[in-house]
N, C-alpha and C positions, 0 to 999 in steps of 0.2 A: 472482375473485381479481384485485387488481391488477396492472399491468403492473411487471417486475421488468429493473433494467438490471444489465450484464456488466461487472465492470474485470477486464482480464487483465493480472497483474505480470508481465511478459515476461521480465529476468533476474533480479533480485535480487544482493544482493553477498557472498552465500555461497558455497561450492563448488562448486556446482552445475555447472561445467566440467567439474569431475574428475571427475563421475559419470554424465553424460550430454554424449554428441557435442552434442544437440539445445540446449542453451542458448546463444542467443545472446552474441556477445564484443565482435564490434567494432561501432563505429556502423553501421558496413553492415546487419551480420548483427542487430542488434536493430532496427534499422528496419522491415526485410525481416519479420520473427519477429511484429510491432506491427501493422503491415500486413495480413498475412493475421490475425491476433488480430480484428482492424477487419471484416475480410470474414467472418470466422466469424459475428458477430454481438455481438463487444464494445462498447459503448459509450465507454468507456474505457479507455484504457493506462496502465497506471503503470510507471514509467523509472528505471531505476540504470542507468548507465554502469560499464564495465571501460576497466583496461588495456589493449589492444588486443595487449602483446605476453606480462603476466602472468597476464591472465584473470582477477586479482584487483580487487577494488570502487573505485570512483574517485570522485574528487569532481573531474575538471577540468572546469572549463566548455567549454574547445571542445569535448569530447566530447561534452556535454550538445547543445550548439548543432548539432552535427551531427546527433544522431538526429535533433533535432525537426525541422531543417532537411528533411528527406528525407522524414519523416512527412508533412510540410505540404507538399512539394512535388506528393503523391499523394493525400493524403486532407486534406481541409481540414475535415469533419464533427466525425470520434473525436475527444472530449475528451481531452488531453492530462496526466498526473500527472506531474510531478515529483517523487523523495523527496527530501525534508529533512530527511533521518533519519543521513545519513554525518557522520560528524565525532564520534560519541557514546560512541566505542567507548574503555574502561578499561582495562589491565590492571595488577593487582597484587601485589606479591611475598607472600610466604607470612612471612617472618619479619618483616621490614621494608617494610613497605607504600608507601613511598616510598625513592626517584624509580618513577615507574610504570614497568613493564617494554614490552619492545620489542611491540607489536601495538597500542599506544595510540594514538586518531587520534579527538584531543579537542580539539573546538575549540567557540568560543562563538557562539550561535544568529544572527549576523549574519551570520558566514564561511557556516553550513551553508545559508543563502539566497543564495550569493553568483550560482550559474545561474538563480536565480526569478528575481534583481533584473534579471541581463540577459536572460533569455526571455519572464517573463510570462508562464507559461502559464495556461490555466483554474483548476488545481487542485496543489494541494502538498502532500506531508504535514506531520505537527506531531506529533511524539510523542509525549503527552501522562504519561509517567513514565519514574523508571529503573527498570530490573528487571538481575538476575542475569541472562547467555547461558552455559547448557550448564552443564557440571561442572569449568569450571578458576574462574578468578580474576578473566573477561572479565566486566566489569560497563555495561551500558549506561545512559548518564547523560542524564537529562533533567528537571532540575531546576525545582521551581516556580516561579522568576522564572524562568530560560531559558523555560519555556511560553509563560511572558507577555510577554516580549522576544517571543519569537519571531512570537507572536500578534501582535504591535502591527505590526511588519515587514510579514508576510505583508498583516494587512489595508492598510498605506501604500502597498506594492506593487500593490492590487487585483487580488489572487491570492485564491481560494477555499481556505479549508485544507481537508482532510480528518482529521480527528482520532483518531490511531489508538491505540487501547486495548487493552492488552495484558491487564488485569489491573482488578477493580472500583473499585481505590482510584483509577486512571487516570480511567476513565469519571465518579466522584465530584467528582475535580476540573476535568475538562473540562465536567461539569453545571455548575460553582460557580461558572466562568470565563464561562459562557452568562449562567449567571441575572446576572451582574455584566455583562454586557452587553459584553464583551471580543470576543464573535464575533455576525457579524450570523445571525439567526435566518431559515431551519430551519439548523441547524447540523448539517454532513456528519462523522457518525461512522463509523469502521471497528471492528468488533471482531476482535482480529488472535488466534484461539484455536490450542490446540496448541502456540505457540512454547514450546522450555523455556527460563525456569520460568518464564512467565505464565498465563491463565488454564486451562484444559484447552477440549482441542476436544470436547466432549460438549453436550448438550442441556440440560442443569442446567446449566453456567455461560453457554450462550447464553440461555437464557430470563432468567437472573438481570439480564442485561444488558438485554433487549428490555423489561423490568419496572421497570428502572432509568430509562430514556428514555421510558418510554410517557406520562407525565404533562408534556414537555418538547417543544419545537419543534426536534425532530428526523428527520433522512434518514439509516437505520443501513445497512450494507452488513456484512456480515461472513464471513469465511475459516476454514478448520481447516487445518492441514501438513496433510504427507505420505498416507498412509494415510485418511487423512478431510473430506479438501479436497469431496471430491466429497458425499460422506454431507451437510458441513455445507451446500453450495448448498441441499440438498432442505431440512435444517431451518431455512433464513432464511427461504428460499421459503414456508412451512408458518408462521413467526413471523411475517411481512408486512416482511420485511426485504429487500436488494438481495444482492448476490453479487460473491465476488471468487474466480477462477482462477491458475492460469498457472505457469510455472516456478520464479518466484520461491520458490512454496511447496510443491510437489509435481510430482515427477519422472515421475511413471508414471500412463496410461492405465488402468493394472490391474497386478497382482505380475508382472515382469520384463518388463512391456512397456514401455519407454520410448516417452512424450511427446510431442506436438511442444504449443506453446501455442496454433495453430487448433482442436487437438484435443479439447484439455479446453476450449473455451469452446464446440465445439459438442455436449459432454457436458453441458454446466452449460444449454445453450440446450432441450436435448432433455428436462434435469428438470424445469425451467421449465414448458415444456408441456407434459408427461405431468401432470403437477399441476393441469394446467387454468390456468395464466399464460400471459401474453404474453411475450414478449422487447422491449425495449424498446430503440428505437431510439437515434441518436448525438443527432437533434434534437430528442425528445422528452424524453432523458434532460437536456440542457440548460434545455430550460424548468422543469422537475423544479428542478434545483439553481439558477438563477434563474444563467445562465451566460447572453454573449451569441451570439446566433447567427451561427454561422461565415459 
């Protein structure tokens, strides 16, 4: 079996505060959180910043500049992710659908690069559709030309995206976007399963995906939430796929044990090789994604 690498999402810009002590808030505390993620055996970290005083999801750039600052001043190896995912978020009224209602934080695919253009880090994401979030009104936008704006950006940048795919119709046109030659090839996909209401976290919507990329110059990684974050390491692992952990997506070690993010990435290290894989290292993982070395 081949060698499999680790990104641990450290906070994510969900509530994840109000539910667990253990998710990091401030730059300190998600550096700190990144850090031992690194020493568990992650290869990569992927980074949302907070408020430091609402513990809600941020898009400022000093924030951004800090984590990474403190990351790089201790580990200069672990690949680096930045999301390019804030800025996408809809809401709508029920009778009158316009002016949008208050939780909206919509802006256009060159604002939502605006920490890539001044960090540069290795990798960023690209959200490669919109989809429905939950059961209110909250609608995430990511529009076919914003893809392709955004893709153009990212590669003038010489930033690596990560393509994350929530749903088949996503991964269809993150293919179409490849085959047109919009991203340099192997082209780094995530399958982001679980979230509602995009694909399910089960083994029939991961295969469906791993069977969509197999004929394509592809490197897949993919995730399930909560409840199945862990189940899905073992089924990528098992599809010849990479892995993603961490708080962002799942709160607990097991029912009412809360977390920490060292924890689940030396859960996801442990499925790994129970499987008969390797763990794959920070500089191995970069020659993999054709990153340079730190």
């Amino acid at each position: 079996m081949s060698k499999t690498f680790i990104t641990c999402a450290v906070t994510g810009a969900g509530d994840g505060p109000k539910r667990s002590t253990h998710v990091p808030v401030t730059p300190g505390e998600i550096a700190v959180s990144a850090l031992a993620a690194a020493d568990a055996g992650a290869a990569i970290v992927h980074l949302h910043v907070r408020d430091p005083d609402t513990g809600e999801g941020s898009r400022d750039d000093d924030l951004y500049a800090q984590v990474v600052e403190r990351i790089r001043d201790q580990n200069k190896q672990v690949i680096i992710n930045l999301t390019a995912g804030m800025g996408g978020d809809a809401v709508f009224g029920t009778d009158d659908p316009l002016p949008l209602l208050e939780g909206t934080d919509l802006v256009g695919p060159s604002i939502r690069l605006s920490h890539v253009d001044k960090l540069r880090p290795e990798i960023c994401t690209l959200d490669c559709g919109s989809y429905n979030v939950g059961n209110s009104n909250l609608v995430y936008i990511s529009t076919s030309e914003y893809i392709r704006l955004g893709a153009e950006d990212i590669r003038r940048l010489g930033v690596r995206p990560e393509l994350e795919v929530f749903d088949l119709g996503h991964l269809r046109y993150a293919l179409k976007l490849l085959q047109d030659g919009v991203f340099h090839a192997p082209a780094m996909i995530q399958f982001c399963l679980g979230v509602p209401y995009g694909a399910p976290a089960d083994t029939t919507a991961m295969k469906a995906m791993a069977d969509m990329v197999r004929d394509h110059d592809v490197i897949w990684s993919a995730f399930g939430v909560g409840r199945d974050q862990l189940r899905m390491v073992a089924q990528a692992v098992l599809l010849g796929g990479h892995v993603r952990v961490g708080l962002e997506d799942n709160l607990y070690l097991k029912r009412g044990v809360p977390a920490r993010n060292e924890q689940l990435v030396s859960k996801a290290s442990n499925i790994i090789n129970t499987l008969g894989g390797e763990v794959m290292s920070p500089s191995e993982a970069r020659e993999l994604l054709g990153l340079k070395t730190a």
